[in-house]
TITIBA-741604 format. One record per residue: residue in one letter; y, z, x of N, C-alpha, C in turn. Coordinates in steps of 0.2 Angstrom, whole numbers, plus 5000, padded with zeros to 4 digits. Layout:
N
aYZXYZXYZX;...
***
This chain:
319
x536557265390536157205388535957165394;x535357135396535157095400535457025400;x535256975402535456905400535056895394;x534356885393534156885387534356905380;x534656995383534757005377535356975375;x535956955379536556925376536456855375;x536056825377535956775374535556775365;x535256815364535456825358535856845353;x535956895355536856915355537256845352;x537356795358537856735356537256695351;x536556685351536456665344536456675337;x536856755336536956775332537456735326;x537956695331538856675330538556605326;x539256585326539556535325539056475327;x538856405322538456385323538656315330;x539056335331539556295336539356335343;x539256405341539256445347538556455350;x537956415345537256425345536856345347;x537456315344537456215347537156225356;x538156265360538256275366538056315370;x537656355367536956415370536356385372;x535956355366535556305369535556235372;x536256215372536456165379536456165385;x536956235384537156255390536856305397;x536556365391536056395393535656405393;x535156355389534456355387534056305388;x534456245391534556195392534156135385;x534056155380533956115376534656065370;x534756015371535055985367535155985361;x534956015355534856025350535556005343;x534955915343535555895341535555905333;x535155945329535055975324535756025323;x535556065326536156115326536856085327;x537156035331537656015331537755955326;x537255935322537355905316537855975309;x537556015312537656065306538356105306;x538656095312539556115313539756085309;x539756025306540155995302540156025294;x539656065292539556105285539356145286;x539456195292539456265292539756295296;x540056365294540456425298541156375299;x541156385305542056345309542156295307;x541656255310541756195309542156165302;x541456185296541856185289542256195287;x542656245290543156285288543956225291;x543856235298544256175303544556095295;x543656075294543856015291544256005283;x544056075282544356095276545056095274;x545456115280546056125279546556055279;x546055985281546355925281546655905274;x547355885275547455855269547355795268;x547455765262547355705261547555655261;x548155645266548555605269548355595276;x547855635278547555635282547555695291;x548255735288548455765294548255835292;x548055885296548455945294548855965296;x549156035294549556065294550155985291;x550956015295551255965292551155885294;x551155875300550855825305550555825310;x550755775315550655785321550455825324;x550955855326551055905331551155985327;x551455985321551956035317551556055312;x551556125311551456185316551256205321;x551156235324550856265330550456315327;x549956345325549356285329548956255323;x549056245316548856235313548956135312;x549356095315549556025315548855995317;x548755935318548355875318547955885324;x548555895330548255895336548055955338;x548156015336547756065338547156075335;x547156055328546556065323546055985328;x546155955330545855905332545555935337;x545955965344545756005350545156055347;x545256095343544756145342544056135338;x544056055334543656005332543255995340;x543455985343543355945349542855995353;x543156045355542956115357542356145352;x542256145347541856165343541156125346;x541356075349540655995350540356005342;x540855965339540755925333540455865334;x540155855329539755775331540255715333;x540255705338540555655340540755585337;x540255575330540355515328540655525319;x540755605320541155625314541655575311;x541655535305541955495300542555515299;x542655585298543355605294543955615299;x543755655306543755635312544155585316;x543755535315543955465318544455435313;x544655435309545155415305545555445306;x545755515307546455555308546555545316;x546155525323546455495327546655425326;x546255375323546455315323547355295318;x547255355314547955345311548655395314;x548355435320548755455324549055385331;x548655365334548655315339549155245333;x549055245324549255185324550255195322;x550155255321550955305319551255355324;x550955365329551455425333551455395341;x551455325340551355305349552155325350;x552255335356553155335361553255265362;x553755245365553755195368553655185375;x553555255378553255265384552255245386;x552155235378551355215377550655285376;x551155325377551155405375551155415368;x550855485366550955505358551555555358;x551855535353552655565353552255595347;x552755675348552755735346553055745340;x553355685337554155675333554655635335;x555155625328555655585328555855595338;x556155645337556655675343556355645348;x555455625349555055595357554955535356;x555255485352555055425353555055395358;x555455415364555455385369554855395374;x555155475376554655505382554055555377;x553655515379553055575376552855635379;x552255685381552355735385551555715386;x551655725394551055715394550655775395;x550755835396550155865394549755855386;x549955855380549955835374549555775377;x549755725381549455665380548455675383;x548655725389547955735392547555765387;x547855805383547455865377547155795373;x547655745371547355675367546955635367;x546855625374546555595377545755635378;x545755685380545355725379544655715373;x545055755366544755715360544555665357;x545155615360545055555357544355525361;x544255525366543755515374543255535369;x543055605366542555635365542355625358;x542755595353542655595346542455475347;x542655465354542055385354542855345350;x543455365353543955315350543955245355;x543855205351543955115353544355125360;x544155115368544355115374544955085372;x545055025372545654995373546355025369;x546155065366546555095361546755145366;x546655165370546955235374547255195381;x547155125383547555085388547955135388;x548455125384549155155384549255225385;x548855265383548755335385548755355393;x548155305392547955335402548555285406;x548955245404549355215409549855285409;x550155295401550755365402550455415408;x549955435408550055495411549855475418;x549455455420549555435428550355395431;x550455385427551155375428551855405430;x551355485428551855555427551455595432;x551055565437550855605445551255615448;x551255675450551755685455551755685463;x552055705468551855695473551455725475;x551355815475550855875475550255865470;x550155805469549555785466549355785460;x549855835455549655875449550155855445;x550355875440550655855433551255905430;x551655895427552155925424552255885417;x552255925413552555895407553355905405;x553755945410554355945411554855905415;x554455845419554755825424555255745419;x555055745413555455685408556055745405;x555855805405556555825401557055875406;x556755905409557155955416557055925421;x556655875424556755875430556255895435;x555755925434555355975437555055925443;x555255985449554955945455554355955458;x553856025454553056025457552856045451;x551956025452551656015446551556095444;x551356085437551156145434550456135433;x550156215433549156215431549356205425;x549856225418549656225413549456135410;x550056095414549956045412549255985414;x549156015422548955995427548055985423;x547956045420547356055418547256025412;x547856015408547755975402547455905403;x547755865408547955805411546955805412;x546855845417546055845420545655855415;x545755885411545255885405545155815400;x545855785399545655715397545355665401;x545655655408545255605410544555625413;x544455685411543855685414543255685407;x543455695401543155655396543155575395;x543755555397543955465396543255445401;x543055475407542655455411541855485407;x541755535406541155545400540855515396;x541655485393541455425388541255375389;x541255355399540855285399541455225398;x541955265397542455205398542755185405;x542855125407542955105415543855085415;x544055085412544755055411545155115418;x545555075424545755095428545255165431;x544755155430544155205433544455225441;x544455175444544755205453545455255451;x545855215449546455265447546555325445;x545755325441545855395439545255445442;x545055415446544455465450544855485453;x545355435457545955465463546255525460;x546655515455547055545449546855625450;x546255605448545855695446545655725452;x545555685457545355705465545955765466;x546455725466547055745469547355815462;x547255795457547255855454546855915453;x546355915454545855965457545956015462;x546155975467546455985474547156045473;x547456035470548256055467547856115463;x547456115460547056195457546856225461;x546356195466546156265472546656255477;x546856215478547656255485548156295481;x547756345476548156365474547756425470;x546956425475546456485471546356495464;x546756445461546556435453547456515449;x547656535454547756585451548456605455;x548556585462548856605466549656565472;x549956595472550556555477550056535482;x550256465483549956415490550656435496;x550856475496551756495499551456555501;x551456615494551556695497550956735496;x550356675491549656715492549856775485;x550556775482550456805477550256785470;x550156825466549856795456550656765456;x550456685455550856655452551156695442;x550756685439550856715433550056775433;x550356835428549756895426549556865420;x549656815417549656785411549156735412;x548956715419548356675419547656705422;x547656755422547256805421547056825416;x547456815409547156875405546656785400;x546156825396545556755394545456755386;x546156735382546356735375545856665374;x545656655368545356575364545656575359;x545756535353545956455357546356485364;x546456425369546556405375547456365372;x547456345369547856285366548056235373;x548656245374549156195380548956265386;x548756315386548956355392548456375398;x548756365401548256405409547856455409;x547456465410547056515410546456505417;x546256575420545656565426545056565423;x544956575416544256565415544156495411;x544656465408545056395405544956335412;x544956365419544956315424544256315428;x543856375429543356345430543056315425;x542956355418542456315412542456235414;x543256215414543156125419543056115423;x542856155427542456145436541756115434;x541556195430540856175430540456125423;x541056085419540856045417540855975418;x541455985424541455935427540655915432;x540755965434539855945438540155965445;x540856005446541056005452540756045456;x540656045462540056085468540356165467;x540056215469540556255474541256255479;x541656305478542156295482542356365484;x542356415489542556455491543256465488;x543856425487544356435483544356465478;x543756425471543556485466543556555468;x543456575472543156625471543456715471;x543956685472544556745470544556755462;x544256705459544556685451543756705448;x543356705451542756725450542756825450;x543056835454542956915456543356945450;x543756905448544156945442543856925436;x543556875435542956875429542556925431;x542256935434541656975434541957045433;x542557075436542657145434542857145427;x543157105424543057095416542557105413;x541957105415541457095410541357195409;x541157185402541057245398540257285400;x540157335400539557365402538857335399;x539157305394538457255388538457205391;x538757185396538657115398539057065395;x539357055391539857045386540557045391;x540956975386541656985389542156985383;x542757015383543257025377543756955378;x543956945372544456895374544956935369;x545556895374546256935375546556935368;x547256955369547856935362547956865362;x547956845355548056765355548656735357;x548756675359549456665359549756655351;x550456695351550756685345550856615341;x550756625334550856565332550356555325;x550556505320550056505314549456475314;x548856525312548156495314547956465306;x547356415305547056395300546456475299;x546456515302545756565304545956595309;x545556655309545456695314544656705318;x544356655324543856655323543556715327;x543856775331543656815335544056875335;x544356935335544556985335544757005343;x545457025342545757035350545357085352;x545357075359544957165362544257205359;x543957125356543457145354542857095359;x542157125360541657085364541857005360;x541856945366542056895362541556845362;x541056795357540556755360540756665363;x541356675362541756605366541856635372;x542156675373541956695382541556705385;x541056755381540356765385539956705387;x540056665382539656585383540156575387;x540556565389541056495394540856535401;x541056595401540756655410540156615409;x539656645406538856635406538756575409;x539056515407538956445411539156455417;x539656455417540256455423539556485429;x539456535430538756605433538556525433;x538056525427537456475428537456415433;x538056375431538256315436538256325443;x538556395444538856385451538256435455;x537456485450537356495453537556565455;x537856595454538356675456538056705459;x537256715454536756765456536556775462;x536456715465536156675471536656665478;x537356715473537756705481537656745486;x537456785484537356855489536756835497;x536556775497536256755502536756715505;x537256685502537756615506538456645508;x538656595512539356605515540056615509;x539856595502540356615498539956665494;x539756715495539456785492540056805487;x539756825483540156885476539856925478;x540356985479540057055479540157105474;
***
């Protein structure tokens, strides 16, 4: 297939996956079809399983992946309408029931103390994107810039083990939220967190998105492979998609993380997404090892944003 033809290809899917086609790739807004996630395909499906106390799954956090927060995160990811009613009520009764005393969202009894901040960056994330009340997240964005480490990036192990350098799993959680809290147009500690994410950005490419900053070898072969949902975990196609939403320039750094997307891609121009991570889903919205339209769309921007085509005349060339 051409670009054309796979672009209709991804018009085929999921009505969430036809929202972010013509946004992303076709550059129309089309704020009709993202009205329409809410009562159709996914979307429907997502809101359907809330129970009437207002959480799914059991709570919070519990099960994996079927709880409040993941079903929140994939709400989020779908680009739900933002001013979603049923939405805003199951964060606003999470923020009024699961605070830590660290000002973090505690996971359960056993976290009231310390909360985990990747979980809090994933939080922050949706909350930021579903337009929750700024001041209501004060306490979010203090917990986690709080938990910066001195390699610039984040651990979510450093409250319960001790860990002394950051992780990408957590590190990209952390980037993901504050870089929606600022989408949002929310200014609260605005400098602390441009630094915040500067400095976390930095900790992903000194590290090629993929690679020992030490031995130059694959840190994990597991962030390689390009499973959706994403949930809490690392991934190289998971860490540019937030380069290029973030509006981040080029970096020769990419571009290690680049060449292994591109030899992933299927003869149709098409890309497969991997084995899911284990664990109980609400749905299954894609079949393992099959061409997949949440990755071909997420590659397809990534190319777009950065231009790929057009490397072949510049000093960071894809060959």
């Amino acid at each position: 297939m051409d670009k054309q033809q796979t672009i209709k290809w991804l018009l085929e899917g999921d009505i969430s996956i036809q929202y972010q086609v013509y946004r992303d790739l076709l550059g129309h807004d089309r704020k009709d079809l993202q009205d329409r996630i809410t009562h159709e395909g996914w979307g429907k499906l997502f809101l359907s399983k809330r129970r009437s106390g207002g959480h799914w799954g059991d709570r919070f956090y519990q099960p994996k992946w079927t709880s409040t927060h993941y079903t929140l995160l994939d709400l989020r990811n779908l680009n739900l309408n933002p001013e979603n009613s049923v939405v805003k009520k199951s964060i606003e009764m999470v923020l009024d029931t699961s605070m830590a005393k660290d000002g973090g969202i505690c996971l359960g009894p056993s976290t009231s103390v310390h909360s985990d901040v990747c979980v809090n960056g994933m939080f922050l994330n949706y909350a930021s994107y579903f337009q929750t009340k700024e001041q209501s997240l004060h306490s979010v964005v203090d917990s986690i810039l709080a938990e910066m480490m001195p390699d610039g990036g984040f651990n979510c192990r450093t409250t319960r083990s001790g860990a002394r350098h950051s992780s990408l799993h957590t590190t990209l959680s952390v980037l993901e939220g504050l870089m929606e809290f600022k989408k949002a147009g929310y200014t609260y500690r605005k400098k602390d967190i441009q630094s915040a994410g500067e400095s976390a950005e930095e900790f992903i490419l000194l590290h090629q998105l993929f690679l020992s900053d030490r031995t130059g070898e694959i840190i994990r072969k597991d962030f390689l492979k390009i499973p959706y949902p994403c949930r809490w975990k690392y991934d190289i196609l998971r860490a540019l998609d937030y380069f290029q939403y973030s509006g981040r320039k080029w970096d020769d750094r990419m571009n290690p993380a680049i060449q292994v997307l591109l030899k992933k891609r299927n003869k149709n121009a098409t890309w497969n997404v991997h084995a899911k991570h284990p664990g109980k889903e609400h749905f299954e919205m894609e079949k393992a090892g099959k061409p997949s339209r949440w990755n071909t769309l997420r590659v397809m921007r990534i190319l777009e944003h950065f231009e790929i085509e057009n490397l072949r005349s510049t000093s960071h060339k894809v060959n």
